[in-house]
C-alpha positions as CSV (number, residue, x, y, z in Angstrom):
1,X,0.0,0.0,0.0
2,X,1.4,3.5,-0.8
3,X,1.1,6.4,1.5
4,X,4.0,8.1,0.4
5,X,0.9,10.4,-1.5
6,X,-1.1,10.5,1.2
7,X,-0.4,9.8,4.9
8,X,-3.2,11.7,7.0
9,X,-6.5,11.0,7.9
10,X,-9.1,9.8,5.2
11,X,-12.2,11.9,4.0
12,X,-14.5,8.6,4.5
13,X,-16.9,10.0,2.1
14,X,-15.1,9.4,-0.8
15,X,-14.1,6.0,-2.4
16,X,-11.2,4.6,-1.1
17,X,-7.9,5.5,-2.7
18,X,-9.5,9.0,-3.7
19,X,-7.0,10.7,-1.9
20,X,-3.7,7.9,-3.0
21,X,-3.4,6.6,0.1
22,X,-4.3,2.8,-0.7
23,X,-4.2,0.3,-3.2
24,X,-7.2,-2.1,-3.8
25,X,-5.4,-4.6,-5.9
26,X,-3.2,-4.8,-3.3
27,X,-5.8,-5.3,-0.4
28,X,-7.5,-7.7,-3.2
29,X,-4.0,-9.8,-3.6
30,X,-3.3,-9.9,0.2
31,X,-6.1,-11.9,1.2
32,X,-6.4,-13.7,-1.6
33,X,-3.0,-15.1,-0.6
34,X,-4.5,-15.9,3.1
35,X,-7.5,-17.8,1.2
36,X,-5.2,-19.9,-1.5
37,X,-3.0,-20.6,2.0
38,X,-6.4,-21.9,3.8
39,X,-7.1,-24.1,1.2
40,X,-3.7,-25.4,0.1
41,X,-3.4,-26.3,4.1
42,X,-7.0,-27.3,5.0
43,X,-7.4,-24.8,7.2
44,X,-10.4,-23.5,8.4
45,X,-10.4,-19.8,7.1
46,X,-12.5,-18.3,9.9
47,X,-10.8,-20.2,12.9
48,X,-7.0,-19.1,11.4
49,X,-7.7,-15.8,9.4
50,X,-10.6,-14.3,11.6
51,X,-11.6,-10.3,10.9
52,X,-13.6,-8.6,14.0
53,X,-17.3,-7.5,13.2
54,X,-16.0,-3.9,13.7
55,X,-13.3,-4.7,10.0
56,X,-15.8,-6.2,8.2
57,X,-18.4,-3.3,9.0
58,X,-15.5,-0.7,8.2
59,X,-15.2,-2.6,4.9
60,X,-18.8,-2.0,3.8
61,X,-18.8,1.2,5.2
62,X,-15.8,2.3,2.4
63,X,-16.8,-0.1,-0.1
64,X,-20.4,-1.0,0.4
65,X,-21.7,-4.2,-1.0
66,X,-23.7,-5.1,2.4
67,X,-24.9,-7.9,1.1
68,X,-21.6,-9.6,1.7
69,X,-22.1,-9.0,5.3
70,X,-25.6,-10.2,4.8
71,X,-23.6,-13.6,3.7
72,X,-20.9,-13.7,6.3
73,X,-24.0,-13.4,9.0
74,X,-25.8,-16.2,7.0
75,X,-22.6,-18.8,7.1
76,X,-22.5,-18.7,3.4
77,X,-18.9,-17.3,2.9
78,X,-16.0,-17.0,5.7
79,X,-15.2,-13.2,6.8
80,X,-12.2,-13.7,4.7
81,X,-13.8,-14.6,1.6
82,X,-16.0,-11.3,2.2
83,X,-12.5,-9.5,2.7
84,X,-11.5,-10.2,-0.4
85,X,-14.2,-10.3,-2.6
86,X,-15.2,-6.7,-0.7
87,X,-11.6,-5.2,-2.1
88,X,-11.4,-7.0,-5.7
89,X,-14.4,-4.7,-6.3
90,X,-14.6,-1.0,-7.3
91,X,-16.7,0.9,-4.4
92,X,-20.3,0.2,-4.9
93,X,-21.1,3.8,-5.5
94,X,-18.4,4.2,-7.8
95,X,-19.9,1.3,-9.8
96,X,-23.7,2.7,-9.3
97,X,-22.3,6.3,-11.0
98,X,-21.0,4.5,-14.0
99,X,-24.0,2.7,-14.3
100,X,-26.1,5.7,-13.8
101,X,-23.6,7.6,-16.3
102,X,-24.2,4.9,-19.2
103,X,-27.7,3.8,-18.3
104,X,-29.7,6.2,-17.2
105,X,-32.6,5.0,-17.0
106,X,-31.6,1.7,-15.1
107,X,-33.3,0.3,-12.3
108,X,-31.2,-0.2,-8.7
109,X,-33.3,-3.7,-8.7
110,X,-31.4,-4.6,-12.5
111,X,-28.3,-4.4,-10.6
112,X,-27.2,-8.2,-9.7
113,X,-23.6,-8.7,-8.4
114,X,-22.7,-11.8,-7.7
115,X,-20.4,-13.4,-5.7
């Protein structure tokens, strides 16, 4: 990650990386490594890579995509697996003004991301 453009307190209202601080791909790669490591060792990626409620509510707080939460709380994907696929993404609103910008006239209900 490279702060040497940016090292001060983020305007949370803007997508991350809006300012240089971060790098998403990087985020993205990071914990994609912890994931290929849980399954190349059969490890459990909860019990050995676990992220507090209070990360992964930061995470959709910058990024959005709640509905990853929505999984985690369901058991359907490990906090980890929301980690990553949370920061292999563009912010949600950043994604929802291109769409808008293109589309006008789309619906928010169109919208299907899957994950």
């Amino acid at each position: 990650m490279n702060h040497m453009v940016f090292n001060g307190r983020p305007d949370l209202s803007q997508p991350i990386d809006a300012q240089g601080g971060d790098n998403l791909d990087d985020a993205a790669y990071l914990f994609r490594l912890l994931l290929e490591d849980a399954s190349e060792q059969g490890l459990d990626e909860d019990e050995f890579y676990f992220l507090e409620d209070h990360m992964l509510s930061f995470f959709v707080r910058v990024q959005g995509y709640e509905f990853l939460l929505d999984a985690v709380a369901m058991g359907s994907i490990s906090r980890l697996r929301m980690a990553y696929e949370i920061w292999r993404r563009s912010a949600e609103c950043v994604l929802q003004d291109l769409i808008e910008a293109n589309m006008g006239d789309w619906g928010e209900d169109e919208l299907f991301i899957s994950i």
